[in-house]
MARTORDO-543922 format. One record per residue (C-alpha): z negated, x, y; residue in one letter. Coordinates in steps of 0.02 Angstrom, whole numbers, plus 50000, padded with zeros to 5 digits. Example, Ala and Ser with C-alpha at 12.3 -4.5 7.8 and 13.67 -1.06 7.14 Angstrom:
496105061549775A/496435068449947S/
This chain:
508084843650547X/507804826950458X/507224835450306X/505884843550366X/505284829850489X/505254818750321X/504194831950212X/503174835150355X/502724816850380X/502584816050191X/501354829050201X/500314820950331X/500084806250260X/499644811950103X/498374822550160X/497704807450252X/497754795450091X/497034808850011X/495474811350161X/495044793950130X/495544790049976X/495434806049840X/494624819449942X/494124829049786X/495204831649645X/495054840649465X/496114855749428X/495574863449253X/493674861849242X/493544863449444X/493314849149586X/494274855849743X/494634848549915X/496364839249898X/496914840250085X/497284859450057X/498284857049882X/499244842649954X/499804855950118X/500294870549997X/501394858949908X/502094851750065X/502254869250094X/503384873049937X/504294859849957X/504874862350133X/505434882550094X/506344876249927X/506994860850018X/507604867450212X/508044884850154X/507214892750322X/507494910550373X/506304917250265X/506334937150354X/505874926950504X/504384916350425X/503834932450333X/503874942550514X/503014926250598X/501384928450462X/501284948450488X/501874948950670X/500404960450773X/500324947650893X/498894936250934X/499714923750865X/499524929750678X/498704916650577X/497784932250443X/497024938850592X/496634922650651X/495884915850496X/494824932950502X/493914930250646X/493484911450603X/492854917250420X/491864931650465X/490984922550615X/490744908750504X/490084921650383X/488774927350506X/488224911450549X/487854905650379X/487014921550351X/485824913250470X/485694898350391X/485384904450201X/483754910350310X/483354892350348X/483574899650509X/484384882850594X/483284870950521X/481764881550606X/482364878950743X/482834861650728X/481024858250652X/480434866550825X/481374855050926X/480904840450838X/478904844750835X/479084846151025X/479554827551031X/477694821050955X/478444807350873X/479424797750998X/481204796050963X/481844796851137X/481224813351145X/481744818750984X/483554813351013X/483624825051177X/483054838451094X/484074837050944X/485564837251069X/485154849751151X/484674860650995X/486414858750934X/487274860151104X/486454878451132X/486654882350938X/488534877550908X/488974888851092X/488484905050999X/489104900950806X/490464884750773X/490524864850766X/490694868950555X/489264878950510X/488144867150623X/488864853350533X/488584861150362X/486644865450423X/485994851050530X/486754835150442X/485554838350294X/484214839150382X/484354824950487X/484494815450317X/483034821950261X/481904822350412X/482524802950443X/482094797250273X/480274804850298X/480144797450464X/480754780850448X/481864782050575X/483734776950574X/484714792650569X/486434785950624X/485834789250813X/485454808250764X/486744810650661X/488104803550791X/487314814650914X/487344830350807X/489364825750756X/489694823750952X/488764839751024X/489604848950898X/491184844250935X/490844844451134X/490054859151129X/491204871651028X/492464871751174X/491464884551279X/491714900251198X/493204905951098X/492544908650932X/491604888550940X/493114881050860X/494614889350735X/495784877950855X/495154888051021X/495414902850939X/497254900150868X/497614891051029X/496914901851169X/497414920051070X/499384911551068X/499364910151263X/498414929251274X/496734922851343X/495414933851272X/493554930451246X/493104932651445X/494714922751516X/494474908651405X/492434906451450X/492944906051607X/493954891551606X/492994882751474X/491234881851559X/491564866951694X/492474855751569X/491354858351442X/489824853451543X/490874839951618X/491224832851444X/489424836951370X/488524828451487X/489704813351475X/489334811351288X/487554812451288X/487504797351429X/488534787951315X/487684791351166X/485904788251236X/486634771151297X/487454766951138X/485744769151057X/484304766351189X/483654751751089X/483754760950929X/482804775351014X/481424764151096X/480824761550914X/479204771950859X/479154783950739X/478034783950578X/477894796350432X/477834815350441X/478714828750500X/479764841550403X/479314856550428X/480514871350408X/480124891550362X/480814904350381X/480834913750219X/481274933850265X/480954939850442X/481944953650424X/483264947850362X/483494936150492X/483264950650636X/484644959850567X/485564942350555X/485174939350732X/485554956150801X/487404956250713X/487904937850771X/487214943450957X/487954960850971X/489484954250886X/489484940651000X/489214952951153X/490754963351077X/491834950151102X/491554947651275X/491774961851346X/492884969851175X/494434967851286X/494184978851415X/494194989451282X/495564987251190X/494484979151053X/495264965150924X/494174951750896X/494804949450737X/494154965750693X/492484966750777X/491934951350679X/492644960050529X/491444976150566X/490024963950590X/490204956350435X/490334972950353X/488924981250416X/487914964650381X/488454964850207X/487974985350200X/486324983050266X/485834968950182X/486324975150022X/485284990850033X/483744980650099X/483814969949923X/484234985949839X/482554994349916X/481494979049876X/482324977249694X/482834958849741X/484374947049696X/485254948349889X/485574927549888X/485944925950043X/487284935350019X/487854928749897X/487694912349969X/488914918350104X/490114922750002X/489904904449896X/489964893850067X/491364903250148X/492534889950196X/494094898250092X/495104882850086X/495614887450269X/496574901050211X/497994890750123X/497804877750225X/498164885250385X/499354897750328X/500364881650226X/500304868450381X/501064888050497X/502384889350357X/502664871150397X/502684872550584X/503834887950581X/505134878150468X/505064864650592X/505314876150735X/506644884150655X/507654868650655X/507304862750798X/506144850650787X/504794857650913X/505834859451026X/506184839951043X/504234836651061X/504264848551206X/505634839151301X/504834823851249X/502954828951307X/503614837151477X/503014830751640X/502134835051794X/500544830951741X/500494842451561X/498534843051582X/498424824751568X/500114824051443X/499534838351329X/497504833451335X/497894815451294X/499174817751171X/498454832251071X/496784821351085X/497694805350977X/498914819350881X/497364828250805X/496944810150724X/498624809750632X/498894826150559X/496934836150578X/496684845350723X/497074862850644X/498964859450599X/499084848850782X/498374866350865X/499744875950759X/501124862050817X/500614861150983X/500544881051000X/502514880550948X/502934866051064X/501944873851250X/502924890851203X/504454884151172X/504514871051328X/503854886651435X/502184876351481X/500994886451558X/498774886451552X/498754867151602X/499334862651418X/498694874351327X/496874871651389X/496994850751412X/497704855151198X/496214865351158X/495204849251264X/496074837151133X/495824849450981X/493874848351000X/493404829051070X/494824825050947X/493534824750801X/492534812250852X/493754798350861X/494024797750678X/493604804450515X/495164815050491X/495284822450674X/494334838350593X/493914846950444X/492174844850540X/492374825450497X/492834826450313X/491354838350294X/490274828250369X/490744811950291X/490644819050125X/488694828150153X/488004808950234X/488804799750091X/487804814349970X/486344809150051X/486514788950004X/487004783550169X/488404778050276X/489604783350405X/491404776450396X/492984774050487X/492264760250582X/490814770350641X/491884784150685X/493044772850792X/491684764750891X/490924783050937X/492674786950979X/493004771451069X/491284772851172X/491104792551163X/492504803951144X/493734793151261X/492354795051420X/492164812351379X/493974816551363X/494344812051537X/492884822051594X/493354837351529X/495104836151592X/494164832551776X/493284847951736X/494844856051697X/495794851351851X/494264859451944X/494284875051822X/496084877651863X/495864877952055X/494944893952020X/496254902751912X/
């Protein structure tokens, strides 16, 4: 047992140093993400170290259970897939250019809307892809409106991050998290509406507060105005994210996988897009920039910080944070601890962790929601609570500006705290229903 708990806490902090420190290093003549390379190695080490039962871990990657971390990984990349589909389209930042022209230039107005933009957007796609769409254009619209962009750019972080708890597919962590405990796409919305609204509307008051005097400011410069470059393109975009969407609310009283619904989508996407640049004799780039922005680095990275979990299950270890985190209150345990856990070690390996620990003490829906809770408002505390964070981080600092641990913290301190504790009121109301 204390092998592993030392490699895994090697591990951690590494990938931590290496978040804040090195987050891009060069292997051969490429510059890749070093919080995924320092996992697989923590990975190696811990099989070559701790000699686990490796028919066991083997059976615990390819088990059909909902619990599989391939099929898992599947669902997040093709929905992710679909929405960046979208967003090769412009798509997003039409919309967000809509939003923002229906402020005329005050910046009160302009923050609602953005908030709202991003709420309604991230429900339907994930906290990631908005990230990777919005937070350049917030740069860019700022810096031609002479506005200070930390208020819009905390707000866009924040309603991500709120936001992606309603449905399943909002967040890889409600997916791996809710799919371990059986809830499918219907059971989980309906638990998730109350505490996300709870929690969403706690965030925006404290946001709006945080920044009124920033916002009472007036605007100057232009507008950026936003196209989008082939309707039909984006109609068949549209149509595959919505009926694929649609699919996976009502795919299980049907006996559908939503790992494999999102997988059709993505296929027939691909198919029909291909022909329709094929007819027209055109390069198909946004398919191609799909397949360049998929998020790959998931794939090790999840499947190395499983490997790691399993390990630590197998000697015990998990079952020692389950005796420690039991009490009668796991909502408020569970929410609270996940919540400060996910700023430690990510919020993807705490979801994998966590998923070991409620199954093993026997915990029942309390945890594992208040976990998915803590999973989500966990990114906003600090910069390594979510791969949302380091993404984010990395795109503002692109862009010449700033947005560091201390910012983080005080958005945490002032935000994500407040709206932690309203989304586990909303849960405690959610659960009365159940």
């Amino acid at each position: 047992m204390t092998a592993i708990i030392i490699i895994c806490a090697a591990t951690i902090a590494l990938m931590i140093c290496g978040i804040l420190l090195f987050p891009k290093i060069r292997i051969g003549g490429l510059r890749v993400d070093s919080y995924w390379i320092i996992a697989v190695l923590g990975a190696a080490v811990a099989m070559a170290v701790c000699k686990p039962d490796f028919a066991a871990l083997g059976r615990a990657l390819v088990a059909d259970t909902a619990v599989n971390p391939v099929k898992i990984l599947v669902l997040f990349l093709s929905m992710t897939v679909l929405s960046v589909f979208l967003d090769e389209l412009g798509f997003f930042r039409f919309l967000a250019g809509a939003a923002l022209k229906m402020a005329h230039h005050g910046q009160k107005k302009l923050f609602v809307y953005l908030y709202i933009t991003v709420s309604v957007l991230t429900v339907f796609t994930s906290n990631d892809v908005i990230i990777l769409s919005f937070t350049p254009f917030i740069c860019y619209f700022a810096r031609h409106a002479r506005i200070d962009p930390m208020p819009y750019l905390a707000a866009e972080f924040v309603a991500a991050n709120t936001w992606s708890m309603a449905l399943i597919i909002g967040n890889p962590t409600n997916i791996y998290l809710a799919t371990a405990y059986g809830l499918d796409f219907a059971g989980y919305a309906r638990l998730s509406v109350i505490p996300t609204m709870f929690a969403g509307v706690a965030s925006f008051i404290c946001l709006y507060l945080m920044f009124r005097k920033k916002l009472a400011l007036p605007m100057e410069g232009e507008e950026a105005v936003e196209h989008v470059r082939d309707k039909f393109q984006l109609w068949v975009g549209v149509v595959h994210l919505g009926v694929c969407t649609l699919l996976l609310a009502v795919g299980s009283y049907f006996g559908l996988e939503m790992w494999l619904v999102s997988l059709c989508a993505v296929a027939s996407l691909f198919t029909i897009s291909a022909i329709a640049a094929a007819v027209r004799r055109k390069k198909p780039s946004e398919l191609l920039g799909c397949i360049r922005r998929a998020p790959y680095q998931l794939v090790p990275f999840v499947l190395s910080m499983f490997i790691l979990i399993v390990i630590a299950g197998q000697k015990g270890v998990t079952e020692k944070i389950g005796v420690f985190l039991h009490s009668p209150q796991p909502a408020l345990v569970y929410g609270v601890s996940s919540f400060l856990a996910a700023n430690v070690i990510n919020n993807i390996p705490m979801s994998v962790l966590y998923s070991s620990v409620i199954a093993g003490a026997g915990e029942g829906l309390p945890a594992v929601f208040a976990t998915i809770i803590g999973s989500n408002l966990g990114a906003f505390l600090t910069p390594v609570g979510a791969l949302a964070g380091i993404m984010f981080g990395s795109i503002v600092n692109r862009h010449g500006l700033k947005f560091g641990y201390a910012d983080f913290l005080k958005i945490g301190v002032c935000v994500a705290v407040p709206a932690l504790f309203s989304a586990l009121g909303g849960l405690f109301i959610s659960l009365l229903f159940v």
